[in-house]
C-alpha positions as CSV (number, residue, x, y, z in Angstrom):
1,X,18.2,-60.6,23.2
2,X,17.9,-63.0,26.4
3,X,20.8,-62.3,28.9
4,X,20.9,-62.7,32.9
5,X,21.0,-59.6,34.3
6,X,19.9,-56.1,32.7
7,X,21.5,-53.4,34.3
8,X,19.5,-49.5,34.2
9,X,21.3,-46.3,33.8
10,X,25.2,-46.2,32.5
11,X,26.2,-43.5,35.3
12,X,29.2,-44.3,37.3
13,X,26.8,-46.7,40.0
14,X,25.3,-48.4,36.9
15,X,28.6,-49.1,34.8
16,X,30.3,-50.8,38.2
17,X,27.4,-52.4,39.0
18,X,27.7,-54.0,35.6
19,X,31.4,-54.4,35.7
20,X,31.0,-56.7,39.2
21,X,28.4,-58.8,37.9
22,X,30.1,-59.5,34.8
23,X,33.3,-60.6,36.7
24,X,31.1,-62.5,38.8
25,X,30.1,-64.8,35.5
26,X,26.9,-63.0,34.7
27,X,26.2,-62.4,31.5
28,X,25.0,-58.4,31.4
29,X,23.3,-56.4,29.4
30,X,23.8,-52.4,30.3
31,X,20.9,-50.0,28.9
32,X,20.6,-46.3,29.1
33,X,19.5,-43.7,26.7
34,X,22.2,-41.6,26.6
35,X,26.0,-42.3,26.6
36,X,27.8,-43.6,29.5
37,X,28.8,-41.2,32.4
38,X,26.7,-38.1,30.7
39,X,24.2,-37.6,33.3
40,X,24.5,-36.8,36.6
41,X,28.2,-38.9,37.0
42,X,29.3,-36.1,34.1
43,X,29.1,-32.9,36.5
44,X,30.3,-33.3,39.5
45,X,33.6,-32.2,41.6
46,X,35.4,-35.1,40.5
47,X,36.6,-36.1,44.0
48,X,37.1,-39.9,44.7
49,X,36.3,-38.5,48.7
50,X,37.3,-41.4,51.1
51,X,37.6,-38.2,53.9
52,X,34.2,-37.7,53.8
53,X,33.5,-40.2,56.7
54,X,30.5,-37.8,58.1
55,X,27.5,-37.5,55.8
56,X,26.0,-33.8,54.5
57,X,23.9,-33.2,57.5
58,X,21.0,-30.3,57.6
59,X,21.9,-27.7,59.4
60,X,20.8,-27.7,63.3
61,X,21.7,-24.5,64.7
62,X,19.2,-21.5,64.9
63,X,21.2,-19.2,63.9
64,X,21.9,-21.5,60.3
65,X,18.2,-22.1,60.0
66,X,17.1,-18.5,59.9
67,X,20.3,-17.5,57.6
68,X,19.1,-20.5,55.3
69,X,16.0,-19.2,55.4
70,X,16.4,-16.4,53.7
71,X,17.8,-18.1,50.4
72,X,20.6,-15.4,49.8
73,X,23.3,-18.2,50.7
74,X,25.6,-19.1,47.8
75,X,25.7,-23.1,49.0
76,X,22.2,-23.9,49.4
77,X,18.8,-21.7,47.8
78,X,15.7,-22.9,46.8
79,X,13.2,-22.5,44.8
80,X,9.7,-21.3,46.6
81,X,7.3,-22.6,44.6
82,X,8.7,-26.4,45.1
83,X,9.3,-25.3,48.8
84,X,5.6,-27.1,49.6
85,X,6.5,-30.0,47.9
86,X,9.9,-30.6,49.2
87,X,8.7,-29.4,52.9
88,X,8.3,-33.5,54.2
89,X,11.3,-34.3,52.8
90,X,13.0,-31.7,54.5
91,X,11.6,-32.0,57.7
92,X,13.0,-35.8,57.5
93,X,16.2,-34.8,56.6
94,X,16.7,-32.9,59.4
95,X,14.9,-35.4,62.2
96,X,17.8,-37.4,60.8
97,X,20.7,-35.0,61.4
98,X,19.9,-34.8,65.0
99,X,23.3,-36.2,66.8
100,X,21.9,-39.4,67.1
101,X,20.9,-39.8,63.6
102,X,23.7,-38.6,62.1
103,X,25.9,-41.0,64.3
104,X,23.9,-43.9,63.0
105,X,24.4,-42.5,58.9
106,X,28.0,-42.3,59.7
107,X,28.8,-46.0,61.1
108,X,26.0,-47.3,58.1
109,X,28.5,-45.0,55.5
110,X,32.0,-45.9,56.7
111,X,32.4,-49.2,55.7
112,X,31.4,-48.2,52.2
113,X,33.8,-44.9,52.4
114,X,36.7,-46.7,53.8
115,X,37.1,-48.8,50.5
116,X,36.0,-46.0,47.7
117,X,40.0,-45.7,47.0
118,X,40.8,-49.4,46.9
119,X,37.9,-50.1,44.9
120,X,38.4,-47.3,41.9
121,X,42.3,-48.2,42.1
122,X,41.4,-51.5,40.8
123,X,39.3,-50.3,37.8
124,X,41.6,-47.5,36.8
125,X,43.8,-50.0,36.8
126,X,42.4,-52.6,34.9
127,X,41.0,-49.8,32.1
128,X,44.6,-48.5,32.3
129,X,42.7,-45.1,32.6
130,X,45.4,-43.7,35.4
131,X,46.1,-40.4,33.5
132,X,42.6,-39.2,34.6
133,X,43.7,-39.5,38.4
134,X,45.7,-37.6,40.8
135,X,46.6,-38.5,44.2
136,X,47.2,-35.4,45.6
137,X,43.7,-34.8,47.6
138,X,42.3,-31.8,48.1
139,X,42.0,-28.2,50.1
140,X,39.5,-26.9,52.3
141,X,40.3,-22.9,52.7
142,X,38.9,-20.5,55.0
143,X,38.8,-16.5,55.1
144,X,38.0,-16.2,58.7
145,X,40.1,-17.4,61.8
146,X,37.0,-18.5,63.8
147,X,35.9,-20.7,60.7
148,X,39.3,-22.3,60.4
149,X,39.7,-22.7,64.3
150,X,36.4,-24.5,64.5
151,X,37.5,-26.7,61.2
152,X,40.7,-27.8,62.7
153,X,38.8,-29.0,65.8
154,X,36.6,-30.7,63.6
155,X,39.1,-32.3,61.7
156,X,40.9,-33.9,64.4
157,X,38.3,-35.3,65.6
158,X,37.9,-37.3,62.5
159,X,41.7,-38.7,63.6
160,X,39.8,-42.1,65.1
161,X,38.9,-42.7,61.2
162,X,42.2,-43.3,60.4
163,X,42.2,-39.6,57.7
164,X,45.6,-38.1,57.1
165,X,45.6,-34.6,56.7
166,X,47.9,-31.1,56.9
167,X,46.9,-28.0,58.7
168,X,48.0,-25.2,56.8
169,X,48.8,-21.8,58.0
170,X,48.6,-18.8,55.3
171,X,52.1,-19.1,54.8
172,X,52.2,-23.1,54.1
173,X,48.5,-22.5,52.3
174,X,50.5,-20.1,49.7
175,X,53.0,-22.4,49.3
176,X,51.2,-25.4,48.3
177,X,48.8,-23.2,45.8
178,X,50.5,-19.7,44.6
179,X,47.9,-18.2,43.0
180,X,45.3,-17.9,46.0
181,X,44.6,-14.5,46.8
182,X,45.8,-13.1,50.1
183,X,42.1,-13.3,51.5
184,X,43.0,-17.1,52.1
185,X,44.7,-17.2,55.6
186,X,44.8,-21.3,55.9
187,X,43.3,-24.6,54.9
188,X,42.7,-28.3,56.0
189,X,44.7,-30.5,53.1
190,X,42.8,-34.0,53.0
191,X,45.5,-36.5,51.8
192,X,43.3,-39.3,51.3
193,X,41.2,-38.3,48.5
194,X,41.8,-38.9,44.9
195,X,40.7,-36.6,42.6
196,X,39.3,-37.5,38.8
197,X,40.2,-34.4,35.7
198,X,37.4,-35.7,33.8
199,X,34.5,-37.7,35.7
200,X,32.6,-38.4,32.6
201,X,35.3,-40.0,30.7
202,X,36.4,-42.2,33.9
203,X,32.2,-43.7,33.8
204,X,33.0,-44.3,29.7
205,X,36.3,-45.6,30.5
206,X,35.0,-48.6,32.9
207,X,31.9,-49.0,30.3
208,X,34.3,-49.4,27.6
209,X,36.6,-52.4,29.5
210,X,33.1,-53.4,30.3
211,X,33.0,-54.3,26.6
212,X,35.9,-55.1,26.0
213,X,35.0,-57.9,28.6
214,X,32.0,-59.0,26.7
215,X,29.5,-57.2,28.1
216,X,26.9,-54.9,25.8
217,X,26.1,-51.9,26.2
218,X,22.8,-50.9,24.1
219,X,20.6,-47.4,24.0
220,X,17.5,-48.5,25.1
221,X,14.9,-46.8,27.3
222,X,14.2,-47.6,30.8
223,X,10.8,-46.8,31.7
224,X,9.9,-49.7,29.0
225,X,10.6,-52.0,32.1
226,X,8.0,-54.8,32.4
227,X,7.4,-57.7,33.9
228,X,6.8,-60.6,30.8
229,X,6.0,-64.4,32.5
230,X,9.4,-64.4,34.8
231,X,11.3,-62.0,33.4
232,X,11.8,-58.5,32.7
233,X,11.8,-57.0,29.6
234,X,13.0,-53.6,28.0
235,X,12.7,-52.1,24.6
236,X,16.2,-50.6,23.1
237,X,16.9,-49.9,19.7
238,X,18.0,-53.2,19.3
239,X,14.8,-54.8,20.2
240,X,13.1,-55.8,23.2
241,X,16.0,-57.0,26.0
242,X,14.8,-59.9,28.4
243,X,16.5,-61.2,32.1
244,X,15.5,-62.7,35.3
245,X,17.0,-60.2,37.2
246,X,17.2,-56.1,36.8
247,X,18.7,-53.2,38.4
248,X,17.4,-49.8,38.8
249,X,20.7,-48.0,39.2
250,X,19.1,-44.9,37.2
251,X,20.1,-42.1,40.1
252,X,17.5,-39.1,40.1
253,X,15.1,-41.1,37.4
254,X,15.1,-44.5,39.6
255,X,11.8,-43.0,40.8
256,X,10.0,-43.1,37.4
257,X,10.4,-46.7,37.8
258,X,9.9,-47.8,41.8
259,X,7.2,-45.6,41.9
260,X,4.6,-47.2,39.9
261,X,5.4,-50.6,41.0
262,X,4.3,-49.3,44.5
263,X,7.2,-48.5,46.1
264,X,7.1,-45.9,48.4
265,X,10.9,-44.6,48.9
266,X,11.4,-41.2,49.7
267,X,14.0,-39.9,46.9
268,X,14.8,-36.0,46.4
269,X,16.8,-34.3,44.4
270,X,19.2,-31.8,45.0
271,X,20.4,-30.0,41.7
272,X,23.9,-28.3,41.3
273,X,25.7,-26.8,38.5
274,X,29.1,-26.4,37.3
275,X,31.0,-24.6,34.5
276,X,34.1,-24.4,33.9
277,X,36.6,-21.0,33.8
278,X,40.1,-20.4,32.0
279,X,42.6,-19.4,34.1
280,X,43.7,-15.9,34.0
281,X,47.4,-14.5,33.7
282,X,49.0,-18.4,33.3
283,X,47.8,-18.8,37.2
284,X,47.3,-22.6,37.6
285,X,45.5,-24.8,40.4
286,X,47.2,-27.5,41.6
287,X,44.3,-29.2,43.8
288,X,41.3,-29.2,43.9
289,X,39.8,-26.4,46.3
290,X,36.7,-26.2,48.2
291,X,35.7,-22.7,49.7
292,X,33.3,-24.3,52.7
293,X,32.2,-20.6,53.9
294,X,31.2,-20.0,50.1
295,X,29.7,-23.4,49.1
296,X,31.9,-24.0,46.0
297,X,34.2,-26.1,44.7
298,X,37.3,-25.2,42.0
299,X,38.9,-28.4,40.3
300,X,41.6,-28.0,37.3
301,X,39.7,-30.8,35.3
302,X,40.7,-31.4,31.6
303,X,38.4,-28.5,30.3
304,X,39.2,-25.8,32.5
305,X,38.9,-24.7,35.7
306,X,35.7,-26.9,37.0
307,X,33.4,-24.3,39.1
308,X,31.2,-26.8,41.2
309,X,28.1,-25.1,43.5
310,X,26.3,-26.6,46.1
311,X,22.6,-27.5,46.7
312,X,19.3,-26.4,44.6
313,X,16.3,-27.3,46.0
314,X,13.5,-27.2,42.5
315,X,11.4,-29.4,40.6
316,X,13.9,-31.6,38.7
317,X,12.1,-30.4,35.6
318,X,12.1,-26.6,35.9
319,X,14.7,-24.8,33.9
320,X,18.1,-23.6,35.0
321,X,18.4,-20.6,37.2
322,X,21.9,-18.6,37.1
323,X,21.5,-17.0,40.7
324,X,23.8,-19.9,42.7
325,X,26.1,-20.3,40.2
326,X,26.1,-16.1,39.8
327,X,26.7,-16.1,43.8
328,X,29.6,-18.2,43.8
329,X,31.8,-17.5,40.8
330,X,31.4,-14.0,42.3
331,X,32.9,-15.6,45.7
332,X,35.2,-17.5,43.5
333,X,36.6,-14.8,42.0
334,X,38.1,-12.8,45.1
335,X,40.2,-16.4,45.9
336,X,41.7,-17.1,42.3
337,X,41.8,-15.7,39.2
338,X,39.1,-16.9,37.2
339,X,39.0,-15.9,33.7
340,X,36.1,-16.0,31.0
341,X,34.0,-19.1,31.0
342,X,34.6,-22.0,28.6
343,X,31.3,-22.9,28.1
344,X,28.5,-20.5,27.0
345,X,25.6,-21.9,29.5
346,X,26.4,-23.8,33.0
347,X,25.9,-27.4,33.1
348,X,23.0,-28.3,35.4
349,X,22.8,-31.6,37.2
350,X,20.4,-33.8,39.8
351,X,21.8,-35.6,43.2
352,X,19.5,-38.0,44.1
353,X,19.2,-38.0,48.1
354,X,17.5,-39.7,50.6
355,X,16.5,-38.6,53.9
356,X,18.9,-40.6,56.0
357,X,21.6,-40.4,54.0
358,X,22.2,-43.6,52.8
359,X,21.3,-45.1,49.4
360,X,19.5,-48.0,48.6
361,X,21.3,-51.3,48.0
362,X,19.4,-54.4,47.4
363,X,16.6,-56.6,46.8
364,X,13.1,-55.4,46.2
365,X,10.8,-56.9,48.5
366,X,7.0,-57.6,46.8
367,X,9.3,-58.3,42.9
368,X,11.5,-61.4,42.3
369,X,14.2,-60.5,40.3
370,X,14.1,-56.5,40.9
371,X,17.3,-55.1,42.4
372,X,18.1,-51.8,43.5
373,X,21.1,-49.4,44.0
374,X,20.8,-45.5,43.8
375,X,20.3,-42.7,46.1
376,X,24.2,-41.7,46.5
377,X,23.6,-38.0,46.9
378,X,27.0,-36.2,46.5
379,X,29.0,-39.2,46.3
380,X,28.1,-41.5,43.7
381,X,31.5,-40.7,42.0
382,X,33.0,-41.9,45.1
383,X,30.4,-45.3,45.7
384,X,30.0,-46.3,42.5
385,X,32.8,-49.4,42.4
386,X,32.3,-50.2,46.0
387,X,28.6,-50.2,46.1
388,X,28.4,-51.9,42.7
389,X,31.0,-54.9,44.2
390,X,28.0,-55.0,47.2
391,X,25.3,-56.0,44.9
392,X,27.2,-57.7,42.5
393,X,27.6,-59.9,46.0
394,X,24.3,-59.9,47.2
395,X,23.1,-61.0,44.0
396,X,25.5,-63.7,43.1
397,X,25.0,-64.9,46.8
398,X,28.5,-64.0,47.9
399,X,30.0,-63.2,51.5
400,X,29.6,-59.5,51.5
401,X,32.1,-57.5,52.6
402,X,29.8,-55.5,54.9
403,X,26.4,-55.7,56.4
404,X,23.9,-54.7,53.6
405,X,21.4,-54.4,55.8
406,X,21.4,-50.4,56.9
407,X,20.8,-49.9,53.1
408,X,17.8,-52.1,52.5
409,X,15.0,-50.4,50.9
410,X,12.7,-52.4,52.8
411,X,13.5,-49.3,55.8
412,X,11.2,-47.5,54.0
413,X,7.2,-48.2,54.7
């Protein structure tokens, strides 16, 4: 099969990707070797997160460094034996939280955050998959009245981004979500957001109007990617697929391809986990909840009550470890009343990050024809339709609807 464009990896960044191109005239072919949306796109919080106009910083403070470093925090551990390996990476991370930094992320990020609503809406819409969505946002609660002072604070300072949100005291926090233990004395309600009951099934609901469109979807495997005369070429189980152009948009595997073609971008991964609870005694959630202080998020999704940790930092490779997810269903526990899990093992799952906290949008610089777009860290939920409409531009030679350059690959030497 000759097409134009062969897209890599059928996560949520992938299937837009696909999805833009295609309604930009080019004929697609999208490979992967699973089904679409049942990698990393399948376990997330399911938040569509147009608040999150500040990137995930690392932590600055000495006092957060030394309590980090003991790895008995419920939102971030790591693994020791991959603490060698990740130590550079780190140690870049954090250069790039540094005020300065972190100002430059954020102005890179917004114009990409400002439009992740817009830019879903218009799929959902078109693959008439609105039953998924709610557009209620979601709930930051707090246990302690120095936390939630310093929140507000923090939150209002986030009013020159245009954010609507509700401060809620105990009273007002109870009101809006009954079944919250009393330990929970307020909350910051983020209006903006939307929020997604089953993330997997929105990724195979815009891969199957992909389809419907005409484009193909084929199991195939992507490290199989070569270069053959001018084209590229990979092997799926409908024969070998050829295209002038390709797209790595394979998340936390994009590395098994750059990386032997000689490029030299820094990607990590950060794992998480989630599995999901019954309620217990007919309580019910009615938004999705993030404990900040604990590191956790609870999301009613379609299976159950959706427990969501924070950061792991291991090999991608090494098996699943129960301690984070032990830590905060513990913590989650004392704030609602979780019943028996639905699932008899967690579901674990790979972020791919970069350093500055941007991904990677665009043209590879010593290949014709090779295009990139992963690194989206906790938000590819939220980036995949807007940041697949970017390269879909950049590749079709449209006006883009922002500067691409902050997410060039070539900032990486």
């Amino acid at each position: 099969m000759h097409c134009q464009t062969i897209v890599l990896g059928a996560g949520i960044v992938g299937v837009c990707t696909a999805l833009h191109l295609q309604a930009r005239g080019r004929k697609v072919v999208l490979i992967d070797r699973d089904q679409p949306g049942s990698g990393t796109s399948h376990g997330n919080a399911g938040l569509i997160e147009r608040s999150s106009v500040i990137p995930y910083a690392f932590p600055r403070e000495l006092s957060s460094l030394l309590r980090y470093g003991l790895n008995r925090q419920s939102d971030v551990r790591y693994s020791w034996r991959y603490l060698p390996k990740a130590g550079p990476w780190l140690f870049k991370y954090w250069q790039n939280s540094a005020p300065a930094q972190l100002a430059v992320a954020t102005q890179a990020m917004l114009p990409l955050v400002q439009r992740c609503v817009e830019e879903h809406d218009t799929l959902i819409e078109a693959a008439e998959l609105g039953s998924l969505i709610k557009a209620n946002g979601w709930i930051e609660v707090y246990h302690n009245q120095d936390a939630f002072e310093k929140a507000k604070a923090e939150a209002h300072a986030l009013l020159s981004y245009g954010l609507r949100f509700e401060v809620l005291d105990r009273q007002q926090l109870h009101e809006r979500e009954g079944d919250l233990s009393a330990n929970a004395i307020g909350g910051i309600h983020w209006l903006d957001p939307k929020t997604v009951s089953n993330p997997g099934a929105l990724v195979r609901g815009y891969n199957a109007l992909f389809v419907k469109r005409g484009g193909h979807f084929i199991h195939g495997d992507a490290r199989s990617l070569r270069q053959v005369d001018s084209d590229w070429q990979v092997d799926s189980r409908q024969g070998p697929i050829t295209a002038p152009e390709v797209v790595i948009a394979l998340g936390p595997q994009a590395g098994d391809l750059f990386r032997p073609l000689g490029y030299r971008i820094p990607l990590e991964i950060k794992r998480g986990y989630h599995r999901h609870y019954r309620p217990r005694d007919g309580a019910v959630l009615e938004h999705s909840i993030c404990d900040v202080q604990g590191g956790y998020v609870l999301a009613p999704m379609a299976q159950g009550i959706r427990l969501t940790t924070g950061i792991e930092f291991a090999a991608s490779g090494d098996p699943a470890n129960d301690i984070q997810l032990t830590r905060c269903e513990a913590l989650a526990r004392t704030l609602f009343p979780l019943g028996e899990p639905v699932e008899a093992e967690p579901w674990l799952g790979r972020r791919p990050c970069l350093p500055d906290m941007r991904p990677v949008i665009g043209p590879a610089s010593r290949h014709k024809g090779l295009w990139f777009n992963f690194g989206h860290a906790h938000h590819g939920l939220t980036l995949g339709p807007v940041c697949g409409r970017l390269l879909a531009e950049m590749m079709t030679g449209a006006p883009t609807f922002t500067d691409p350059a902050p997410y060039s690959a070539a900032r990486f030497k």
